[in-house]
C-alpha positions in Angstrom: 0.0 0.0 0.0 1.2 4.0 -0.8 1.5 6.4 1.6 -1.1 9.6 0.9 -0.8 13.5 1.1 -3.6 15.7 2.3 -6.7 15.2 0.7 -10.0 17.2 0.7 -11.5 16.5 4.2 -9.7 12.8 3.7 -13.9 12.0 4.2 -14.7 9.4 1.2 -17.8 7.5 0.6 -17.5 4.2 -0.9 -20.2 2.2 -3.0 -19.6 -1.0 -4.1 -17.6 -3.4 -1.9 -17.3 -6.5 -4.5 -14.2 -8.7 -5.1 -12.3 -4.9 -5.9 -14.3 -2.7 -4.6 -13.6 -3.8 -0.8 -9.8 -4.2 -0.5 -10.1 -1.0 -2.9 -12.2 0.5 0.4 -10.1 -1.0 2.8 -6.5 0.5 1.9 -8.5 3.8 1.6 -9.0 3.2 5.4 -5.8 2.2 6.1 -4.5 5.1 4.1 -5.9 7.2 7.3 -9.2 8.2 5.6 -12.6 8.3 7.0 -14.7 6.1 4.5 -18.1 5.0 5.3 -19.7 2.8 2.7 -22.6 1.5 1.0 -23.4 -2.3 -0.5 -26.4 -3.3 -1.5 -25.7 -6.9 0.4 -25.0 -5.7 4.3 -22.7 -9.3 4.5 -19.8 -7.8 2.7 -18.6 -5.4 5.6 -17.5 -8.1 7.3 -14.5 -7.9 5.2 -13.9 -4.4 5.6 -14.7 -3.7 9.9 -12.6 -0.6 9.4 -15.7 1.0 6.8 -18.8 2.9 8.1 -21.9 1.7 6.6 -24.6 4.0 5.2 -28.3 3.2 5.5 -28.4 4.3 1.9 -26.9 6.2 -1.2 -28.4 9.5 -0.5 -26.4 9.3 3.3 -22.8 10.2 1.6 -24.2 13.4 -0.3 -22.3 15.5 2.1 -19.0 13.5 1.7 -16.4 15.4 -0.7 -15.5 12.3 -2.1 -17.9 9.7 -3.2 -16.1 6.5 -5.2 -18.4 3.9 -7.1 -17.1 0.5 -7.9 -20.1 -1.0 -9.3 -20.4 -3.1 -12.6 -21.6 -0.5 -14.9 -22.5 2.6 -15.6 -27.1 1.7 -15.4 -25.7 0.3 -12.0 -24.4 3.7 -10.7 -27.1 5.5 -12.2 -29.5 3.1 -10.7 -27.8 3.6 -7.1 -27.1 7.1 -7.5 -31.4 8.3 -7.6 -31.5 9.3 -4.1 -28.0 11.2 -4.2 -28.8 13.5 -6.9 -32.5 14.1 -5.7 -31.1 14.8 -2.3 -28.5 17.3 -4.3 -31.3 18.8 -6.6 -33.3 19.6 -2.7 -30.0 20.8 -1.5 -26.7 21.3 -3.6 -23.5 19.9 -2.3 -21.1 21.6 -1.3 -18.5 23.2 -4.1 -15.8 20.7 -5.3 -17.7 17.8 -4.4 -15.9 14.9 -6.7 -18.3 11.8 -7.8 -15.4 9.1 -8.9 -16.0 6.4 -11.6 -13.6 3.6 -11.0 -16.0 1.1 -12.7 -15.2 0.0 -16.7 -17.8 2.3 -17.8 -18.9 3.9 -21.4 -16.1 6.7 -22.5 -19.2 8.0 -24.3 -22.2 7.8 -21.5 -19.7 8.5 -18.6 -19.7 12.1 -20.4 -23.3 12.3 -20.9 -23.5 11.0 -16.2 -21.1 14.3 -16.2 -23.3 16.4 -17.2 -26.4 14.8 -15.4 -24.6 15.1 -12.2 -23.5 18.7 -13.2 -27.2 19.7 -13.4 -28.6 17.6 -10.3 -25.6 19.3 -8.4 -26.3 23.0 -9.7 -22.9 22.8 -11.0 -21.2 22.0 -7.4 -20.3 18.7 -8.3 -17.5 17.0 -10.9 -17.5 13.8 -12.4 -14.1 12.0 -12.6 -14.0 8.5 -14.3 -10.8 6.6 -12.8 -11.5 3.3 -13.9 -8.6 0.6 -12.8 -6.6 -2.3 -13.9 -4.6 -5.4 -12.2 -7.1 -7.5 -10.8 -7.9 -8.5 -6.9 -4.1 -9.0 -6.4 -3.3 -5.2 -7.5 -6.4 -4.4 -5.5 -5.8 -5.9 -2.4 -1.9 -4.6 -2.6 -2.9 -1.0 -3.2 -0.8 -1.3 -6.6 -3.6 -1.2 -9.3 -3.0 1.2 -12.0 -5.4 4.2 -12.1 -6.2 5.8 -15.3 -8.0 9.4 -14.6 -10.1 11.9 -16.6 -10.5 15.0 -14.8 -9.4 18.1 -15.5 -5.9 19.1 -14.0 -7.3 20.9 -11.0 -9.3 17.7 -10.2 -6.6 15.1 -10.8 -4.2 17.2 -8.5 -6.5 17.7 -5.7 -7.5 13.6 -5.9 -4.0 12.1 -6.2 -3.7 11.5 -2.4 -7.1 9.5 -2.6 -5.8 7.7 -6.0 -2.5 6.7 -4.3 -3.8 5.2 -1.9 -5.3 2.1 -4.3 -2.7 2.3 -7.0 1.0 2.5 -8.1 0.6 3.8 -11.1 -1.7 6.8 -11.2 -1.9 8.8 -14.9 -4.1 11.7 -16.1 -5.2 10.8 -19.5 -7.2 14.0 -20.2 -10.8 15.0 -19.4 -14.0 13.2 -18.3 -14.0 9.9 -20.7 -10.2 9.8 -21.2 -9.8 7.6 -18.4 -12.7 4.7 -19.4 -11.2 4.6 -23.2 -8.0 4.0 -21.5 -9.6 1.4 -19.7 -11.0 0.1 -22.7 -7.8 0.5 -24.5 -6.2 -1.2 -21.8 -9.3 -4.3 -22.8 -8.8 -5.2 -25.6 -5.0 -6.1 -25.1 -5.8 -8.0 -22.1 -8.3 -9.9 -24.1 -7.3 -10.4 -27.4 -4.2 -11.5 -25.3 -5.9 -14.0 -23.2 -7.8 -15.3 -26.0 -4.9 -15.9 -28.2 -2.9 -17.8 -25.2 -6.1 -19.9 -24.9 -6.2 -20.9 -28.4 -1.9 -21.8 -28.4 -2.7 -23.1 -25.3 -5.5 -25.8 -27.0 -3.1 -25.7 -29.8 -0.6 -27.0 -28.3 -2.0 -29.5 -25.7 -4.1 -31.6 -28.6 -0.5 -31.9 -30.5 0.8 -33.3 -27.8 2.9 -30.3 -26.2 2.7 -29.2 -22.2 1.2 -26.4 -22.2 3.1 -24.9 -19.6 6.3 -25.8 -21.0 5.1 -23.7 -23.7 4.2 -20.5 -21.5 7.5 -20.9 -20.3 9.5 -20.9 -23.3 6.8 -18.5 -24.5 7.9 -15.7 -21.5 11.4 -15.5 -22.0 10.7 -14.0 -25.6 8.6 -11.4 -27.6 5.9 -13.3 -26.9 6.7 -12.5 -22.8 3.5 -10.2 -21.5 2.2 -9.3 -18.4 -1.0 -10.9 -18.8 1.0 -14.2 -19.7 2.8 -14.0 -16.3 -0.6 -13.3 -14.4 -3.0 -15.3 -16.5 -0.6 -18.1 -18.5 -0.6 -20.3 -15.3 -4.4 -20.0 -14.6 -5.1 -21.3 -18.7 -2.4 -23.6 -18.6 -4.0 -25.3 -15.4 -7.5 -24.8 -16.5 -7.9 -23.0 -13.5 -11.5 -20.7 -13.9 -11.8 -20.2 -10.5 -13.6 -16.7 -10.6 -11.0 -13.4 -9.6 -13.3 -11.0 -12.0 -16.3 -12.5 -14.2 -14.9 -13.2 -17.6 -18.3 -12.0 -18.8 -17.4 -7.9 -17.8 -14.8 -8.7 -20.7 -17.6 -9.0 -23.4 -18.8 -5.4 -22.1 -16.1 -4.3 -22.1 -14.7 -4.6 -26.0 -18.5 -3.1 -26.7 -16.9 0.1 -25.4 -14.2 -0.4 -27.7 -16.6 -0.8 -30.7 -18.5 2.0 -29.6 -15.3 4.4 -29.4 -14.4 3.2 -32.7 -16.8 4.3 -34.4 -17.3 7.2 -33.2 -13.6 7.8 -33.5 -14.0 6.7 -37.3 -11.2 3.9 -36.7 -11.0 0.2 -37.2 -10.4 -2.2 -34.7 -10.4 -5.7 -36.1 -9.3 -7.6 -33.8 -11.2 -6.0 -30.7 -14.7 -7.3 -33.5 -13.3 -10.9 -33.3 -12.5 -10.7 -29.5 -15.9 -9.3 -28.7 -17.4 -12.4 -30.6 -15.4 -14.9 -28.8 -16.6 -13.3 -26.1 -20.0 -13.1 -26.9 -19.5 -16.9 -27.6 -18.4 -17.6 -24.2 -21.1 -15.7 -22.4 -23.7 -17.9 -24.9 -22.1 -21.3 -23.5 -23.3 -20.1 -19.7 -19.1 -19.3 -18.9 -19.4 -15.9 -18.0 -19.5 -15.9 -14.4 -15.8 -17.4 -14.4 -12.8 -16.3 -14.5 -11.4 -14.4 -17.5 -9.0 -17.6 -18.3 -12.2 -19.6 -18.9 -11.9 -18.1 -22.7 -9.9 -21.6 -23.0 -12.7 -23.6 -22.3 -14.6 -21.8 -25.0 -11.9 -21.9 -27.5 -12.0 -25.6 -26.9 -15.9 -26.3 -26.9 -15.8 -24.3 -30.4 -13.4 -27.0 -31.3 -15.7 -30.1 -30.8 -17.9 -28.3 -33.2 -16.9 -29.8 -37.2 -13.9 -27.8 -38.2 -15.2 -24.8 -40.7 -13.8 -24.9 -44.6 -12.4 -21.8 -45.5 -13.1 -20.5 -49.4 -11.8 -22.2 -51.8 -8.7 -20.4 -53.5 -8.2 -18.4 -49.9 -4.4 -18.9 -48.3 -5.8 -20.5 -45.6 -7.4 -23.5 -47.5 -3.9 -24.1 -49.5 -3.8 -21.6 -51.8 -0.9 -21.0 -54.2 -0.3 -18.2 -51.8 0.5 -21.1 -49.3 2.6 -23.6 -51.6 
């Protein structure tokens, strides 16, 4: 965990204490600030004793800080109602910072800014901050943070930030942060996805797998996400650290940002299918190294025949 600064009133609210959201909460308390939090199932403070509980959402409107760490962005809205009708009776005070560190929309996160801005009379800021390394960087207070705020905002929240993360960046304003985020999916994916089908490869030709991941890490091939996930596919370990199905939500903000960024992204349109795949075979609720499973349940299915003439079916190209 990171030492902090000063921080504005070092007073946080905290919603969502899930499989991140609650050591996320917790090194926040043990950074020395005052959180109190709110779950929608009571049973998961007794992780975090240290945390406060709020009878409801609407409690932390006079908190200067109020993090959610829920699935997605209909979830926040959802849990945010009574917070900005409490604001729209009686305006928070100036500065007050709602905090995004969900994989949310780059595009709707904007559109909750200004919602927010207009529930709040303008006294409240959207920051999205969304994060990445899994329950391990969570628990260890070394996720990396990627922030859109303006400078002003990112400045006054580092102390807050540092407590959950190593590796804290400002990306630019409000949205910058989740297409980082969603930047930051699609290699972790298409990553994953492509170790689970060398992995498949190479088992049903008679290779050990993790013979092969080892090999594999010492070269170009070497990634973090083959250090961290490599041994979980090679095992066929699916034990759940973060539903694989957030993935397939995920690469939909990637799509989305595409187009409206007028880009291609081919690879993120195949990864979003073979993710789409793996939600359709009932996997979704394990972990993100479950992709192999798919990869091999798409194999018992009658191999497809590419066109006749393409490279891949043995094409001059190929001779």
């Amino acid at each position: 965990m990171n030492s902090t600064g000063s921080a504005p009133g070092r007073r946080a609210g905290f919603i969502g204490l899930g499989l991140m959201g609650a050591p996320m909460a917790a090194n926040l308390a043990a950074g020395g600030w005052d959180v109190t939090g709110w779950n929608r199932s009571e049973g998961a403070f007794d992780a975090v004793p240290a945390i406060k509980r709020a009878a409801s959402v609407g409690d932390l409107r006079d908190e200067p800080v109020i993090v959610f760490m829920l699935p997605d962005l209909p979830f926040i809205e959802d849990a945010a109602t009574g917070l900005l009708s409490a604001w729209r009776a009686v305006p928070p005070a100036a500065g007050t910072a709602v905090v995004i560190m969900s994989s949310v929309s780059p595009i709707e996160v904007r559109r909750f800014g200004d919602t927010v801005a207009e529930a709040s009379a303008g006294k409240a800021v959207v920051v999205d901050a969304p994060v990445s390394g899994g329950t391990v960087g969570a628990q260890q207070g070394t996720l990396a943070i990627m922030v859109g705020a303006s400078e002003a905002d990112f400045e006054r929240l580092h102390p807050l930030f540092s407590t959950m993360g190593s590796t804290v960046r400002r990306m630019g304003g409000l949205g910058s942060g989740s297409l980082a985020k969603a930047c930051n999916q699609l290699i972790v994916g298409s990553t994953t996805a492509a170790l689970a089908e060398a992995a498949e490869l190479a088992e049903h030709s008679g290779m050990d797998v993790e013979a092969l991941f080892d090999v594999l890490s010492g070269g170009l091939a070497g990634s973090r996400v083959l250090e961290v996930i490599g041994p979980r596919l090679a095992a066929k370990d699916y034990h759940p650290t973060g539903p694989a199905k957030f993935m397939h939500k995920d690469l939909g903000f990637v799509l989305d940002s595409a187009r409206a960024a007028g880009t291609a992204v081919p690879i993120a349109t195949a990864a979003t299918e073979l993710y789409a795949e793996l939600k359709r075979q009932g996997l979704g609720d394990q972990d993100l190294a479950v992709v192999r499973q798919t990869v091999a349940n798409l194999g018992a299915i009658p191999a497809w025949s590419p066109p006749a003439g393409s490279p891949a079916a043995g094409s001059p190209a190929n001779s």
